[in-house]
PAZAPA-4460 file (N, C-alpha, C; in steps of 0.05 Angstrom, whole numbers, plus 32768, in hexadecimal, padded with zeros to 4 digits):
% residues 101
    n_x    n_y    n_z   ca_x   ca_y   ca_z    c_x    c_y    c_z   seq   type   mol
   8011   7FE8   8000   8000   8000   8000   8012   8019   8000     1      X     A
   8015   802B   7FED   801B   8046   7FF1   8014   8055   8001     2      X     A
   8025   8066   7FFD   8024   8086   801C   8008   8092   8010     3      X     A
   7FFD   8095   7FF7   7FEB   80A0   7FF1   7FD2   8090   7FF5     4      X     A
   7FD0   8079   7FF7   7FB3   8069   7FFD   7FB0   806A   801F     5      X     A
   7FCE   8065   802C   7FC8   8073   8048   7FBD   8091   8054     6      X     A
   7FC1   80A3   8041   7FC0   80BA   8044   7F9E   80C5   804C     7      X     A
   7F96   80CD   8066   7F7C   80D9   8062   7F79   80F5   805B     8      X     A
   7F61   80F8   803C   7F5D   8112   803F   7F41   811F   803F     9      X     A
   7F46   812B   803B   7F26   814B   8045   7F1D   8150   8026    10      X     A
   7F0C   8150   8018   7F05   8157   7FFA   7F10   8178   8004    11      X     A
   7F1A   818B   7FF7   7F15   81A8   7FF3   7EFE   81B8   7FFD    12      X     A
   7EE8   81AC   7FEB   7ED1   81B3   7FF0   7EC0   81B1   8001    13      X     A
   7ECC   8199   8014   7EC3   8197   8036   7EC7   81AD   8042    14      X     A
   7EEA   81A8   8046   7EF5   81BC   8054   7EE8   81E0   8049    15      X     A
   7EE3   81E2   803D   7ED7   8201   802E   7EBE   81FE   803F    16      X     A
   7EAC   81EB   802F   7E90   81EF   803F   7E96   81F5   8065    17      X     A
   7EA0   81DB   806B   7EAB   81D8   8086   7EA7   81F5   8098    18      X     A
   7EC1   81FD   8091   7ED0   8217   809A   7EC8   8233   808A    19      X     A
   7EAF   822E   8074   7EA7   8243   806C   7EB5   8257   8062    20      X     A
   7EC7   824D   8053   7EE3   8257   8042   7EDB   8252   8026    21      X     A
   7EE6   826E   8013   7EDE   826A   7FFA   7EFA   825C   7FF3    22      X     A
   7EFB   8247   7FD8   7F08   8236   7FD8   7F23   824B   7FBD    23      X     A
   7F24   8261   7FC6   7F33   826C   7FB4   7F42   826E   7FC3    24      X     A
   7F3D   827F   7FE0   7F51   8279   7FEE   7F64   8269   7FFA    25      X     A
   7F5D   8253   7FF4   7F67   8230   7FF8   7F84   822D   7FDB    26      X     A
   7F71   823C   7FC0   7F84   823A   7FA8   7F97   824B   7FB4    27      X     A
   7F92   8264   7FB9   7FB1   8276   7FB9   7FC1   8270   7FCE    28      X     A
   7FB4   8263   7FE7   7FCE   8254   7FF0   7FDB   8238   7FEE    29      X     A
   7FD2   822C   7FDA   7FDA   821E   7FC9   7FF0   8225   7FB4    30      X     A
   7FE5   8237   7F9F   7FFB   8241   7F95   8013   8251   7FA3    31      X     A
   8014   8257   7FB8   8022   8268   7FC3   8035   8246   7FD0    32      X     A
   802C   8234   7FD5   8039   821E   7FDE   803D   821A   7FFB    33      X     A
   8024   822A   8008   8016   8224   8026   8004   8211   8029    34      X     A
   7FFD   8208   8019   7FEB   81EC   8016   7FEE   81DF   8005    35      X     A
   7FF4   81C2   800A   7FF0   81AB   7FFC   7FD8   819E   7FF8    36      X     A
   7FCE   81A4   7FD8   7FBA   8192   7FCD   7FBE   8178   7FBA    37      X     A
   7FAC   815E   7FCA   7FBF   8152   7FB9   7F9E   814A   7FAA    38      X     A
   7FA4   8145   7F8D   7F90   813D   7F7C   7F8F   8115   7F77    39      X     A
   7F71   8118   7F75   7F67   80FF   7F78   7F50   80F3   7F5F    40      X     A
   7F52   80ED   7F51   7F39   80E9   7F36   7F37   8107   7F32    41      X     A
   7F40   811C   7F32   7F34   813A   7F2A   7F2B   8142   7F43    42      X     A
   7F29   813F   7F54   7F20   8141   7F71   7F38   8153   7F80    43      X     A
   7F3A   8168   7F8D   7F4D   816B   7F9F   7F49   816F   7FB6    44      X     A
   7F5F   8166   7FCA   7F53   8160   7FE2   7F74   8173   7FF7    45      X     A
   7F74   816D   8018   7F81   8175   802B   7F89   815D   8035    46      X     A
   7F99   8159   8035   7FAB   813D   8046   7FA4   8143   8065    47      X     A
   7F9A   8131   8079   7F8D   813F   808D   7F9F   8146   809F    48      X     A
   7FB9   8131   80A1   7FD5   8143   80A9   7FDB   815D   80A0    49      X     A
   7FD6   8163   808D   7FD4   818C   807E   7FBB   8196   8093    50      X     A
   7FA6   8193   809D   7F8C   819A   80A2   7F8E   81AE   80BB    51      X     A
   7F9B   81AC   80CC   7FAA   81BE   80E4   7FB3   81D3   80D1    52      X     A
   7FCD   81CD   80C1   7FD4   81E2   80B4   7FC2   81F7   80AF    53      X     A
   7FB2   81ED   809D   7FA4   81FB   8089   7F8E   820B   8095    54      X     A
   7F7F   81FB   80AB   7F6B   8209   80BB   7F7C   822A   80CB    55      X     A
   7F96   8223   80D2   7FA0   8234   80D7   7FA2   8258   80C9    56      X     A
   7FAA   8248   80B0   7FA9   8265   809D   7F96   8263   8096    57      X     A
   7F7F   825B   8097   7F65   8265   808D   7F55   827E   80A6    58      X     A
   7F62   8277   80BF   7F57   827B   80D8   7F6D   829B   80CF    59      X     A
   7F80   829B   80C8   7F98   82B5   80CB   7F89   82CE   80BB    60      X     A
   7F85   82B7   80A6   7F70   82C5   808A   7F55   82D2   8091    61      X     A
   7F4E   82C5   809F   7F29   82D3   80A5   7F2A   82E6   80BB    62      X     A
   7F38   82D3   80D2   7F37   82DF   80F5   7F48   82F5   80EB    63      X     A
   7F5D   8304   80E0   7F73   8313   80E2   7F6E   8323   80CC    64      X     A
   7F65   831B   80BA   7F64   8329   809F   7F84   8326   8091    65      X     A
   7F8F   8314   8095   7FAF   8314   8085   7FB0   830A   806E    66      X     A
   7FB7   830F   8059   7FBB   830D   803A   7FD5   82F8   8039    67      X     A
   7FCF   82E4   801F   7FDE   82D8   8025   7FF4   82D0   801F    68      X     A
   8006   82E8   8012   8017   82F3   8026   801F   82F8   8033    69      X     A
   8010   8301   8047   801E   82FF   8063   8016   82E9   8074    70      X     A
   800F   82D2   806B   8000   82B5   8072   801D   82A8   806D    71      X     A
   802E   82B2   8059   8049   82A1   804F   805F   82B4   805A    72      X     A
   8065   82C6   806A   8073   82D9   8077   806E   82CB   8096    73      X     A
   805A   82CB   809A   8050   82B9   80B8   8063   82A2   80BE    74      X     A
   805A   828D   80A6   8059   8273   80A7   8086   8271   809D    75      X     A
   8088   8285   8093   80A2   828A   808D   80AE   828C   80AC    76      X     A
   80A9   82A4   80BB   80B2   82A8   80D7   80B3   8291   80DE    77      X     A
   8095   827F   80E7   808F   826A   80F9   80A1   8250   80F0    78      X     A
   80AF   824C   80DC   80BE   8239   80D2   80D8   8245   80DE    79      X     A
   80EC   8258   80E0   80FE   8262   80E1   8100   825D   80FF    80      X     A
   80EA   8269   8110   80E8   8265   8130   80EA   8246   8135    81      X     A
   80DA   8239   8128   80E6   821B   812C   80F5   820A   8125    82      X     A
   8109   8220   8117   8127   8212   8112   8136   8218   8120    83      X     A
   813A   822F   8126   814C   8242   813E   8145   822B   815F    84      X     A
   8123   8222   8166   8121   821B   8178   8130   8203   8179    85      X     A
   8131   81ED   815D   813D   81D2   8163   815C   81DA   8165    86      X     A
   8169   81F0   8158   8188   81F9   8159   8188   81F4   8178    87      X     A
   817B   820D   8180   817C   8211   81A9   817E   81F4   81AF    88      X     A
   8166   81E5   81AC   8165   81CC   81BE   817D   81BB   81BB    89      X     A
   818B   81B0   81A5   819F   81A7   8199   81B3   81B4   81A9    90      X     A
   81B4   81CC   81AE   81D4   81DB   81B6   81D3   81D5   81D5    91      X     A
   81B4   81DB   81E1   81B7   81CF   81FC   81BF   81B9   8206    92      X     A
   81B4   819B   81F4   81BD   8188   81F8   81DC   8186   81F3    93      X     A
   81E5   8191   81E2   81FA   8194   81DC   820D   819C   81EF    94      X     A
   8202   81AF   81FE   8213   81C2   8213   8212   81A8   8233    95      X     A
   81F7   81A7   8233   81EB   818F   8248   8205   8182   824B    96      X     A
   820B   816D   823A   8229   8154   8232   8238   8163   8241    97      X     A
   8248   8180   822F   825A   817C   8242   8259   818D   826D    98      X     A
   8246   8195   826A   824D   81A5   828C   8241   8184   8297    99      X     A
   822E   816E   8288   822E   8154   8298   8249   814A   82A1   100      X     A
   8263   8150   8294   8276   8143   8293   828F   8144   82A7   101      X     A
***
């Protein structure tokens, strides 16, 4: 069995109806390459592992009014902060070794 027959997803058009999101906004963060859609018979759908994601910037999008643009400026930061954080943790452990010693 492939990663893709394991994979659960959301039709598009759930998630739109769902969360009451026009499904354009779904495309341009798509094209922008904030969401992964993966297509199915002509069908496109949300991998439900993506589904946190995505509810996220839809929530940034409506609740905030942020363009999305600044949905990929955000998500830019929030990637950067959680590289810097695993650097920290890494250097601690790191440092940990030797004052254990």
């Amino acid at each position: 069995m492939s990663q893709m027959e394991n994979m659960e997803l959301i039709p598009v058009e759930l998630f739109c109806s769902t969360t009451h999101v026009d499904a354009t906004l779904i495309d341009s963060l798509e094209e922008s390459g904030l969401v992964e859609i993966t297509v199915v018979e002509h069908r496109r759908y949300i991998a439900l592992d993506h589904l946190g994601r995505t509810e996220k910037m839809v929530r940034l999008h409506d609740d905030l009014g942020i363009n999305v643009a600044g949905i990929e400026a955000i998500e830019h930061l929030l990637d950067r902060l959680r590289t810097l954080q695993e650097e920290m943790q890494d250097l601690r452990n790191r440092l940990g070794r030797y004052e254990g010693s």
